[in-house]
N, C-alpha and C positions, 0 to 999 in steps of 0.2 A: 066879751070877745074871747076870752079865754076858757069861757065852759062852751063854748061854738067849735073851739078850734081843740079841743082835747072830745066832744064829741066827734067832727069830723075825722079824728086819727083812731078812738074808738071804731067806730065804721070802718076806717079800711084796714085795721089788724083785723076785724071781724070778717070781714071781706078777702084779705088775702090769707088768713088763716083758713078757711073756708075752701079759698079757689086752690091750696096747697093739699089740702084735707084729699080734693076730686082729683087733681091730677096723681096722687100716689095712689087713691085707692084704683085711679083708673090703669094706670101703671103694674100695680100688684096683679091686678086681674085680669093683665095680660099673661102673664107669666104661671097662672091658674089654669088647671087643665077643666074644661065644663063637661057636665055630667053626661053627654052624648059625647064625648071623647073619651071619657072614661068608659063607657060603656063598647064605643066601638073597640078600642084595646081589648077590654073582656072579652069578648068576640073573639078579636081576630087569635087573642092566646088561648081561649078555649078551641076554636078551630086546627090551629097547631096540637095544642095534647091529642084530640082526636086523632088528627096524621100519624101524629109519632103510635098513638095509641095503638093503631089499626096496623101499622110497621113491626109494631112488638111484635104482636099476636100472631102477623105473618111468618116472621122469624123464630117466634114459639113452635107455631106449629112444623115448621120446615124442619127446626131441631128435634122437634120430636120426634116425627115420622122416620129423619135417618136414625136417631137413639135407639127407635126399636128395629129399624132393619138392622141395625149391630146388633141388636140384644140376641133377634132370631139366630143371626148367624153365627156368635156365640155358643145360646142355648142349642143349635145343631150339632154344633165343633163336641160340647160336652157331651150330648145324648151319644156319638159317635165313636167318644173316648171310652166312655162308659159302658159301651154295647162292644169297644174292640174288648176293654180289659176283664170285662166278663170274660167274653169270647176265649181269651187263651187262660182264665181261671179256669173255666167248666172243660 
């Protein structure tokens, strides 16, 4: 009777150790992001750097294009200065 009843309490540590084991691993693996969520993330933030990407370059070039209308108007100011102070040297 007593190797019955120390097998029947074997069985259910075995048993509830068991059903403890699924309910955390199942628990855990909620809290686990799955590989098509990680992937849609990658996406959506490669998506984003493009935006921003395509933003920069718009901005680069915006900057640029006034950079060199300064620059012209500048280099006209100087050719000007340069052409007056000749001008009263000669």
């Amino acid at each position: 009777m007593v190797k019955s009843l120390e097998a029947v309490i074997g069985d259910e540590v075995v048993n509830k150790w068991h059903q403890t084991k699924e309910e955390l691993k199942t628990e855990l693996l909620k809290e686990v992001p799955t590989k098509r969520e990680l992937e849609n993330v990658r996406l959506e933030i490669l998506g984003r750097m493009d935006m921003d990407k395509a933003e920069l370059l718009g901005i680069i070039k915006q900057n640029k294009v006034e950079l060199e209308g300064k620059i012209e108007k500048l280099n006209q100011k100087f050719n000007f200065m340069i052409i007056s102070l000749l001008s009263k040297i000669i």
